[in-house]
C-alpha positions as CSV (number, residue, x, y, z in Angstrom):
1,X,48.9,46.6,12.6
2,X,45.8,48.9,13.4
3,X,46.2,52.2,15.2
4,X,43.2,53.5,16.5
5,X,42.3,57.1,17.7
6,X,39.3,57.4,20.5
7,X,36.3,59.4,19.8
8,X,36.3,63.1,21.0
9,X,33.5,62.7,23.7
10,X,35.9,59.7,25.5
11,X,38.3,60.0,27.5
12,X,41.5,58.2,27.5
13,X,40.5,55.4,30.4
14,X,37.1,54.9,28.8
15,X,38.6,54.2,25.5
16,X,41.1,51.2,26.6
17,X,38.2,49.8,29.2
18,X,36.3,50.0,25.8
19,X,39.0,47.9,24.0
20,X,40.3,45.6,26.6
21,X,36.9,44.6,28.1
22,X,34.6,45.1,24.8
23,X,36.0,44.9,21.6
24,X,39.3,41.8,22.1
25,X,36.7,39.2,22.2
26,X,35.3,40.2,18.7
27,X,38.8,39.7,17.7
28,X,40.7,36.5,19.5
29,X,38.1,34.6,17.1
30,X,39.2,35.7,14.4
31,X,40.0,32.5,11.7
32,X,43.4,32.3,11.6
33,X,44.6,34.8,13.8
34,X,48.2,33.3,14.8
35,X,48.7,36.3,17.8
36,X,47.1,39.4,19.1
37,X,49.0,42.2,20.6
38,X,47.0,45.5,22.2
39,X,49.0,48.3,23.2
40,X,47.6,51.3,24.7
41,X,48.9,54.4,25.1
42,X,49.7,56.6,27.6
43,X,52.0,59.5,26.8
44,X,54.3,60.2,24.0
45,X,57.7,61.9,24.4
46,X,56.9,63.9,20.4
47,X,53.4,65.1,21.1
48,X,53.0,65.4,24.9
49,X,49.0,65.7,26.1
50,X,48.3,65.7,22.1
51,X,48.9,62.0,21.2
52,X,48.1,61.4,17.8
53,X,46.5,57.7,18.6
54,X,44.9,55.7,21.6
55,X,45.9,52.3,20.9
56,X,47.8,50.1,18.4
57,X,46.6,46.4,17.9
58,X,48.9,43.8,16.3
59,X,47.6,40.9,14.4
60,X,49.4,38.2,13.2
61,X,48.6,36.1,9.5
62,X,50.1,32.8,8.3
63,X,49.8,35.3,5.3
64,X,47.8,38.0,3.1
65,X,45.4,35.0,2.2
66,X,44.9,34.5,5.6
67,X,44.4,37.9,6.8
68,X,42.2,38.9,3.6
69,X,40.1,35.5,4.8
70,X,39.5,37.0,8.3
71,X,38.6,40.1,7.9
72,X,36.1,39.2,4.7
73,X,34.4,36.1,7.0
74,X,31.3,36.9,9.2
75,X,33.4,37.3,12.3
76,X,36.1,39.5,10.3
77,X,33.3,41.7,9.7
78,X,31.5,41.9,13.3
79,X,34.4,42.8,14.8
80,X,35.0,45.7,12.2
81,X,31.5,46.8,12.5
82,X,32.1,46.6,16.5
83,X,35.2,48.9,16.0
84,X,34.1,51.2,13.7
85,X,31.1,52.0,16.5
86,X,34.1,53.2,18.7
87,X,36.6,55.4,17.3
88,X,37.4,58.2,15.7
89,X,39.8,57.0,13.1
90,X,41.7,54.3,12.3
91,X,45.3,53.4,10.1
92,X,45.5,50.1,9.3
93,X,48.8,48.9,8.0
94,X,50.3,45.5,6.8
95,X,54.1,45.0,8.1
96,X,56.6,42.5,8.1
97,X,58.3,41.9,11.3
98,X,61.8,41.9,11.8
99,X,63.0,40.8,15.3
100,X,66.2,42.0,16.8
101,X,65.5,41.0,20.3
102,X,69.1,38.9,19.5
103,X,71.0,42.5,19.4
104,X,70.0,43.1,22.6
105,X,72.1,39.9,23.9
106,X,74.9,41.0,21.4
107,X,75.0,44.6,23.3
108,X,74.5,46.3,19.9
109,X,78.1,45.4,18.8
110,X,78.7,44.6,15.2
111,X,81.2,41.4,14.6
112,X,83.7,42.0,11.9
């Protein structure tokens, strides 16, 4: 997971043109890259007007080998050159997913 802050001369609108249009196909090449996931923001209910980040990407791995392997390849590394060109800052963090899309269905309702 990558969250990624614009730089201070861009506004919001140039920023996701800038990842949409410019920087996802430095990244759907990526060896081993199982899904990609781009969300962009546009407001924030804690920090309204003063939104801490711009965007979060989501990459899924088979694994750490595989992620390590992508990102230390030649295309791992021209699309992090191509990104760090762009923003301001970056987080990148490695999480593992927990879906609970099936609570949903339940209504939130624990069975006893």
């Amino acid at each position: 997971m990558v969250l990624l802050r614009r730089p201070a001369t861009w506004t919001r609108e140039r920023f996701h043109r800038w990842w949409l249009d410019e920087h996802v196909p430095y990244v759907t090449v990526l060896p081993g890259l199982r899904k990609y996931r781009v969300s962009l923001v546009t407001g924030s209910t804690s920090h309204p007007g003063q939104e801490p980040w711009d965007g979060v990407a989501e990459l899924y791995f088979d694994d750490r080998a595989a992620l390590d392997a992508a990102w230390s390849s030649p295309l791992g590394q021209k699309a992090l050159a191509h990104s760090q060109e762009s923003h301001s800052a970056r987080l990148s963090l490695i999480a593992e997913e927990h879906d609970l899309s099936a609570k949903l269905r339940e209504g939130g309702q624990r069975s006893s």
